[in-house]
N, C-alpha and C positions, 0 to 999 in steps of 0.2 A: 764863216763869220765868227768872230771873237769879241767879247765884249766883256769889259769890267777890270777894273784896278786893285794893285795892294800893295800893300809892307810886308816886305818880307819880314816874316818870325822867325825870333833868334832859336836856333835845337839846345834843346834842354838836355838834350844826353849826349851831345860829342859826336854825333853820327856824321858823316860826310854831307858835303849839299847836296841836298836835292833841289829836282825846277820845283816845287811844292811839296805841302805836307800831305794834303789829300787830293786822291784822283775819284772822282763821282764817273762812273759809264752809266749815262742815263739821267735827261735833263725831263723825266716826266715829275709827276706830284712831287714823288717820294726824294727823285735826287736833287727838287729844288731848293723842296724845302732842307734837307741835311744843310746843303750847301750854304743856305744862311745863317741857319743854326751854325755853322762851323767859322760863319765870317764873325759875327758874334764876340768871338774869341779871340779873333783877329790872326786864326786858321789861312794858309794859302790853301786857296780850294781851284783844282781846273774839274768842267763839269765838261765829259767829252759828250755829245749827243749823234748816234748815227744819223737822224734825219736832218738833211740840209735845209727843208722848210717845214712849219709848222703841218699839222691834219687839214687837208681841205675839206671836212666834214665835220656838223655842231654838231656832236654827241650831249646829249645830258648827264649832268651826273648828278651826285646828290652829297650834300657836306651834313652826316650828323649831326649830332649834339656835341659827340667829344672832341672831335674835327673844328666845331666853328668854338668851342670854347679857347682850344689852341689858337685861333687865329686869333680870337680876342685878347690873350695873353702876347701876343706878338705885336698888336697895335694894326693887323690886316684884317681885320672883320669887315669896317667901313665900307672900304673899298671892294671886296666882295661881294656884299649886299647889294651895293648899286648895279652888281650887273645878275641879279639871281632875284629868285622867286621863292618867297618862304611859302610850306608846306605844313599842315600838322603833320604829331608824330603817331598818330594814330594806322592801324592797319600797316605796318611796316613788318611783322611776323607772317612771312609766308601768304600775306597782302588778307590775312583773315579779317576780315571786318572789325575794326573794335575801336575805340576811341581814344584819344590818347590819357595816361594815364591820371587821375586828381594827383594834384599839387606836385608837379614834376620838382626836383631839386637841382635846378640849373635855371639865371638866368638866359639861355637862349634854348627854351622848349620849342626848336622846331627843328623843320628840313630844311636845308638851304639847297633848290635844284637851279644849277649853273653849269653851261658849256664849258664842256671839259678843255677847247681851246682855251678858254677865258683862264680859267684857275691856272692853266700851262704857263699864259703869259705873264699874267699878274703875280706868280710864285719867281718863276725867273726873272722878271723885272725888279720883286726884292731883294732875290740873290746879288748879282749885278751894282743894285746900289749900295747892296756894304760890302760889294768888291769882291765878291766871286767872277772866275773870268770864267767863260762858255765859251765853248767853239763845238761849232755845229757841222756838221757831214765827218764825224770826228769818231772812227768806230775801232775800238777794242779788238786785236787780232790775237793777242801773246801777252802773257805776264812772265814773269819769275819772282822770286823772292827770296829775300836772305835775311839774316838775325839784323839788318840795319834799313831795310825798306824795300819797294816795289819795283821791277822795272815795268812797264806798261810799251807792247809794241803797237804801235797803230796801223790800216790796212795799209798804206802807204808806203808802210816800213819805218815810220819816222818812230825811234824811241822816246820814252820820259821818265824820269825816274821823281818817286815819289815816296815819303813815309809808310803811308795807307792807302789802299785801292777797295773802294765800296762799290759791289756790283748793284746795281739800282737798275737795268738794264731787261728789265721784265720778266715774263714768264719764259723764252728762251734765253734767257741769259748767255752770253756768249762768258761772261766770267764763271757764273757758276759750272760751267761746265769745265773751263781752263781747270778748276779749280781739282775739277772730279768728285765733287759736292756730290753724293746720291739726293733723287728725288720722286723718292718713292712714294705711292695713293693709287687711285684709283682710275681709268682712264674715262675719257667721254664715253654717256652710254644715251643722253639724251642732247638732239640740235635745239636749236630757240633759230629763229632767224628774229631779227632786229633792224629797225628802221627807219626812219623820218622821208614822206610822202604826202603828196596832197590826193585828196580822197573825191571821188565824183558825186557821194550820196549827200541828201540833206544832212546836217548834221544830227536831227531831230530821230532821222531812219538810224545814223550810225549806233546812234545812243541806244537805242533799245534791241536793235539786232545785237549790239554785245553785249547789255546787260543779261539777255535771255544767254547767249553762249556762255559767258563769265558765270555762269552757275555751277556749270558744270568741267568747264577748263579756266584754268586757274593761272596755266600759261599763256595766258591769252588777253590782247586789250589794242584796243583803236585809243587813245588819246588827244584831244588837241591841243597841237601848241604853234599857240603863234597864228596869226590868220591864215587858211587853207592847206595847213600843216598838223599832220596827225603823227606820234608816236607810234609804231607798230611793232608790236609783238607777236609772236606765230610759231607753234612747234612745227620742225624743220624735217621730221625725218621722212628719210627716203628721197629728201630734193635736192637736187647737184650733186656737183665737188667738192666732199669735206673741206679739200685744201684750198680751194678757191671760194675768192668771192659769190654770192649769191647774187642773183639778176633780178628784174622787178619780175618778169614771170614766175622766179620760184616762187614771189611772195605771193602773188596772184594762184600760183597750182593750191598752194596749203591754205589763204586764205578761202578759197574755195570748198577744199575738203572738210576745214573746219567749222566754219559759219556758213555755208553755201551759196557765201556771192562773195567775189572779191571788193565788192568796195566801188569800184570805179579805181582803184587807187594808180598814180601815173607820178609823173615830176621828180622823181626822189633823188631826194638832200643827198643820202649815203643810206650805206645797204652793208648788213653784216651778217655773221652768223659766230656764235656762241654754243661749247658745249657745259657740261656740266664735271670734268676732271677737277681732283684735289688730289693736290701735292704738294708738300712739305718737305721741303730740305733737311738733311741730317744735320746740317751745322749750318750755322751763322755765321761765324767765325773759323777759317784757318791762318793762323798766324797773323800776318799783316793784310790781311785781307776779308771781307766781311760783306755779306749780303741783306737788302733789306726790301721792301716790296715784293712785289709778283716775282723776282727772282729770287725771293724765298718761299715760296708758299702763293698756290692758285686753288679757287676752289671756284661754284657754280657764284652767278651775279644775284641769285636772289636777295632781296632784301638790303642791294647796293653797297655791301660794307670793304670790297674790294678797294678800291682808291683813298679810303679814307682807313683801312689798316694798316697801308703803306705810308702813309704821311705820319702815324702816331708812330709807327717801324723808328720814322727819320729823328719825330721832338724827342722818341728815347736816347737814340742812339747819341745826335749831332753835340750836348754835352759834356758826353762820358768822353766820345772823343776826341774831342778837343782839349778834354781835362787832360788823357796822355800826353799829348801832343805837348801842351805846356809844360807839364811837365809836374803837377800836383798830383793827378789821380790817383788814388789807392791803388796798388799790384790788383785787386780784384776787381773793380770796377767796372773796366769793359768788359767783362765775363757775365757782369749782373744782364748787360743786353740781350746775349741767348736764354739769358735763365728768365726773363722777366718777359718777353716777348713772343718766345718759340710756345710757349702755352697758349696765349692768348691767339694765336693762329692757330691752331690746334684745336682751340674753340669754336672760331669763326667757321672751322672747315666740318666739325659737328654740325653746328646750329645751320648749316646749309646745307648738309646731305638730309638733314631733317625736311627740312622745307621744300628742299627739292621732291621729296618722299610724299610732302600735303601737296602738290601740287600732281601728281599721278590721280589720272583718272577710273583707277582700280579700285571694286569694290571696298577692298580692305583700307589702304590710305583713305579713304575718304568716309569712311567711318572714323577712324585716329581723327580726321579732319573737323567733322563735326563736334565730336568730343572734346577737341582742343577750343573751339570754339564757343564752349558752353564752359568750357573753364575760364577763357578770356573774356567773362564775367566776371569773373570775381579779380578786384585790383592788385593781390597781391601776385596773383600769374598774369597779369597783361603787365604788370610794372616792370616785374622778372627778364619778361620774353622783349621787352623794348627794350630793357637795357642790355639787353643781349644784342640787340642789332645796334644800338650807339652806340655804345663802347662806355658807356656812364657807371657800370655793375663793375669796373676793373680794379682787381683791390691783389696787388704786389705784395711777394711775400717776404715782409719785412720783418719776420717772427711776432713773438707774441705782445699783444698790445692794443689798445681799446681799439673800435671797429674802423676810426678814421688812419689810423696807422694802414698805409700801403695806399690807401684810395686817393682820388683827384682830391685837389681844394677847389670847394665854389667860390664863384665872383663874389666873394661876403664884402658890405660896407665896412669901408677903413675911413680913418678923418682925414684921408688925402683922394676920397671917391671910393672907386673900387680897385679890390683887389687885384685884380688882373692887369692893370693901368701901373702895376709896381712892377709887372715882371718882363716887360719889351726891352729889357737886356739880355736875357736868359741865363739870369744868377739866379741862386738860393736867394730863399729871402727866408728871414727869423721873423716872424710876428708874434709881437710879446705885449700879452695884457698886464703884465705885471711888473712892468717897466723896471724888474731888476736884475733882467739876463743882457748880455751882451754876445756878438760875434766874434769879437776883440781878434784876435792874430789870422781869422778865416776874412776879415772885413774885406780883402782884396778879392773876393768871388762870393760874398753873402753878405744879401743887404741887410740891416735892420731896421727895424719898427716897429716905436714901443708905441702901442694906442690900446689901451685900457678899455676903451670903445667898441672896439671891433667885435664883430657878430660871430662870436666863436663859441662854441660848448670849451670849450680845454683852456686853460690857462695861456697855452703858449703854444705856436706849433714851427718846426723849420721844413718849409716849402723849397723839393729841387725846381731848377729848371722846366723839368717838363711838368710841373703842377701839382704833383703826388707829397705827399704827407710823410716826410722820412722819421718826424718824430714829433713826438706832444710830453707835454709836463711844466715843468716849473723850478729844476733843478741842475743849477749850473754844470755841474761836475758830469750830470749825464748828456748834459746838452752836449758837453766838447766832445764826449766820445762819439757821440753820433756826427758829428762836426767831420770829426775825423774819418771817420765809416764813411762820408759821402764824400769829403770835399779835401781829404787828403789833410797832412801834416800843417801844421801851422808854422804860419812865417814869421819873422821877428825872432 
């Protein structure tokens, strides 16, 4: 199947044609969203996808804070919402009991939990409409590359040739491997099996049979969703085939050993299992070629920040590259993508060996567990450890400069509503309270907005694309160099 239209973009460097500028392998979160971000730009993007149809299974997933703010800035929140379930953000550290933080600093303090076919579709259905084309049972065999673009071979044998090739293609990635990308960590040492089933007990018996277990396994929970549908969780080990899927008997062997009745549990949605491996890529980038998501970097699910660090992977990336593409970007620019992002997974993949570590039912973890739990008392370690799992604490290293330099911008009121409602282009935008800066020669990729009004500490600040704070002040002469620094040479 193939779907979605465009204009060809003129090459800004003299290169030969190619069928497009970018090739996405892998139409999950991560390569749909780039994929829009790049139409955006008015980018030719083919998005190959090896599966010919969608999951026949509703997985859950969960959309953070810095996740659904993106969306909000893209003008997709809406539409999201309607099919998702807001959660607090409380208890999302290693699922430690605690509430969620006073006066969170984001309008959209919650979780947004939604089948993951759902985001699949509704991400691709925006690609699509600003004319990204998809084609589906479409799988990555062979690349090469030269100092002028990609060729990309399909299993088929059908070639393409293309500018740029992003492997978005998960955690086997069949590109990062073409690439010879090392992806060194840790390997699986603990299973989870996972699942959606309907359960035979009262629900009234479910509840309190796992509240008593849940005291002491932390891996562990019956959940309902949806009428006679329960969420299930269960440590795995010793049941089946690593490599294969799990049967409703494995889940019944281990819920048995762990709570000592299975449940009744029968009907099941989908049946999975999960280990707890973190791996990180050595590079994000070689040459014309570039990795983002789960085929950058896999670490354990706790605390859901998997699907939602490959979507922020894409609003960094989808930008910068299109900036080359056109043909403004600074020489350094796409380079700021590994430097700015390869951390921030590096992080994620900490803050999860950790948690995977409170969630051990050994003596010792479970003392650290207590104790962390007596600290997520006090707001400024529970505020700490949440914005660790939203992605809201992420502050870019933009050198030296007051504390909003490098960090997201909040939805703050402007006299045209809110902030985020300015940026479902996915330009710079200048917000100036002192109505006597201008864009002037960058106006063709950075909006301006002078409103005196706006709910800012800083005089002035210019907002990239993906939301972050490239600089604050009130003086012309520095604003252009930073102009420059993001958004390339001025025209005119």
């Amino acid at each position: 199947m193939q779907s979605g239209q465009f204009t060809p973009a003129p090459s800004s460097d003299g290169t030969a044609a190619h069928d497009f500028d970018v090739i996405v392998a892998g139409c999950g979160p991560t390569g749909a969203v780039l994929a829009a971000e790049l139409r955006l730009h008015g980018v030719r993007v083919l998005v190959l996808e090896r599966e010919t149809e969608p999951a026949s299974y509703v997985r859950i997933v969960a959309l953070h804070m810095r996740s659904i703010e993106l969306m909000a800035m893209r003008g997709l929140l809406d539409r999201l919402l309607q099919h998702g379930r807001r959660r607090p953000i409380g208890g999302l550290f290693a699922a430690i009991p605690a509430p969620a933080p006073a006066n969170p600093d984001s309008e959209y303090a919650f979780l947004l939990g939604i089948p993951q076919p759902v985001v699949v579709r509704l991400l691709e259905e925006h690609a699509v409409a600003l004319g990204a084309r998809v084609r589906h049972g479409g799988a990555v065999a062979g690349l090469e590359q030269d100092d002028k673009g990609v060729t990309v071979e399909l299993a088929g044998g059908e070639r393409l040739r293309s500018r740029y090739l992003v492997g978005c293609d998960g955690a086997r990635s069949t590109v990062r491997k073409l690439l010879g990308v090392g992806f060194p960590g840790e390997p699986s040492r603990n299973e989870t099996l996972m699942g959606e089933m309907e359960v035979g007990l009262p629900p009234k018996e479910v509840a309190a049979r796992v509240a008593r277990v849940s005291e002491t396994r932390h891996r562990f929970w019956l959940r309902p969703f949806g009428p006679e549908i329960y969420s299930v969780v269960v440590p795995g080990a010793g049941v089946g085939d690593r490599t294969a899927a799990p049967t409703l008997e494995d889940f019944k062997e281990r819920l048995r050993a762990v709570a000592g009745t299975d449940f009744g549990v029968h009907s099941p949605r989908w049946l999975s299992r999960f280990g707890d491996a973190t791996r990180l890529a050595e590079h994000y980038r070689v040459g014309r070629v570039l990795l983002a998501g789960d085929a950058a970097h896999i670490h354990p699910p706790t605390g859901g920040q998997g699907l939602n660090l490959g979507v922020q992977d894409a609003f960094n990336l989808g930008w910068k590259l299109a900036a080359r593409i056109r043909g403004w970007a600074p020489d350094t620019l796409l380079d700021t993508y590994q430097a700015e992002r390869r951390p921030v997974a590096e992080d994620v993949l900490e803050n999860t060996r950790a948690q995977m570590e409170l969630h051990s039912t050994e003596p010792g973890p479970q003392a650290v567990r207590r104790l962390l739990t007596e600290l997520m008392g006090f707001d400024e370690v529970n505020r700490r450890l949440t914005e660790k799992i939203t992605a809201t604490g992420i502050r870019y290293d933009f050198g030296e400069g007051p504390d909003l330099l490098g960090r997201r911008i909040e939805d703050v009121e402007v006299e045209q509503g809110r902030l985020y409602g300015l940026l479902h282009r996915g330009r710079g935008l200048l917000l100036d309270r002192t109505g006597h800066l201008t864009a002037g020669p960058w106006s063709d990729r950075v909006d301006h907005l002078a409103d005196p009004g706006a709910a800012l500490d800083v005089p002035c600040v210019l907002v990239r694309p993906d939301g972050h704070v490239a600089w604050t002040g009130d003086d012309q002469r520095d604003l252009d160099g930073h102009l420059a620094r993001w958004f390339g040479e001025p025209t005119g």
